[in-house]
Legacy VTK file of the C-alpha trace (Angstrom):
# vtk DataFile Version 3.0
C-alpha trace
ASCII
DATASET POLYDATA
POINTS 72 float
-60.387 -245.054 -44.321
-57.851 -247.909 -43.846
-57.870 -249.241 -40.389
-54.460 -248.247 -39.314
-54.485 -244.738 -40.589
-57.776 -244.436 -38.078
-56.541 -246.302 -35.256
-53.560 -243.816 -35.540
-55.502 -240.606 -36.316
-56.961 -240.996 -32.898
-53.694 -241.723 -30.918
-52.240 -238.636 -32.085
-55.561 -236.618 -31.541
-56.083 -237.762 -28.086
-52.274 -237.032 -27.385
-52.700 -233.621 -29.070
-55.600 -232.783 -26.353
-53.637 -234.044 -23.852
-57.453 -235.335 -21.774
-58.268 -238.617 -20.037
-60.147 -240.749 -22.553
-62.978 -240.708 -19.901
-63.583 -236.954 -20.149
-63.739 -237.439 -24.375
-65.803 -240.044 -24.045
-67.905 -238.177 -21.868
-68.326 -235.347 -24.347
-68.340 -237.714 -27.159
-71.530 -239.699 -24.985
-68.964 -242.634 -25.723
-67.376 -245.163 -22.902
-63.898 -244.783 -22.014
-63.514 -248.650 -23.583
-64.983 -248.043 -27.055
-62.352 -245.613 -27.316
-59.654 -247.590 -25.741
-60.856 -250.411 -28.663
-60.542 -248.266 -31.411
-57.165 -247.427 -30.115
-56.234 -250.826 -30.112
-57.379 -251.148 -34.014
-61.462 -251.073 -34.229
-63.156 -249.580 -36.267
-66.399 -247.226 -35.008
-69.542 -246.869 -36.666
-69.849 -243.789 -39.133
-71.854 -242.228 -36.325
-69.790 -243.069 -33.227
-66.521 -242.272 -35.260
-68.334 -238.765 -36.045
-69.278 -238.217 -32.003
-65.688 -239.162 -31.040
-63.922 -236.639 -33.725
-66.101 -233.802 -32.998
-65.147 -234.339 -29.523
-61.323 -234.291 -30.400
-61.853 -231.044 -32.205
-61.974 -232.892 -35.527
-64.773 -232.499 -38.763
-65.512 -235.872 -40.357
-65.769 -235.535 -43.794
-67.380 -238.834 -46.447
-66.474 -238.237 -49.894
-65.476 -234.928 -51.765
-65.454 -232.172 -49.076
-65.799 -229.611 -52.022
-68.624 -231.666 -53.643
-72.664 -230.745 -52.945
-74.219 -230.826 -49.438
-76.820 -233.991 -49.170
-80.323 -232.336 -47.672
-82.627 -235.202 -46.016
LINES 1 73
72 0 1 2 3 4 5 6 7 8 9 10 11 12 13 14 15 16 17 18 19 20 21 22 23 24 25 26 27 28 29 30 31 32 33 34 35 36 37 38 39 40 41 42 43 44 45 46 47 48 49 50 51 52 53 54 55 56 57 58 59 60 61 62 63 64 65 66 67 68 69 70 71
């Protein structure tokens, strides 16, 4: 995902919501300033991006969402 269409993916999320980036980090087990960095144009790690979506109501998908599950 290109940096800006993230960055802007989680404006519009977190405005959607309409909760304090505190309480999503909370549920995300995030800090209020990683978010408030990938607002400004970070990017998260696959994992952290992955706790902060699900916490925004919002299914992170790698690849072909219609291909085969990967079992580990």
């Amino acid at each position: 995902m290109k940096k800006h269409l993230f960055t802007r993916a989680v404006k519009r999320k977190i405005k959607e919501t309409g909760r304090k980036r505190a309480d999503i980090g909370e549920s995300a087990g995030l800090s209020e300033s990683h978010i408030q960095k990938w607002e400004a144009g970070s990017i998260p790690s696959v994992v952290n991006a992955d706790a902060l979506l699900r916490a925004l109501g919002v299914r992170l998908v790698i690849g072909d969402p219609d291909g085969p599950d990967l079992e580990v």
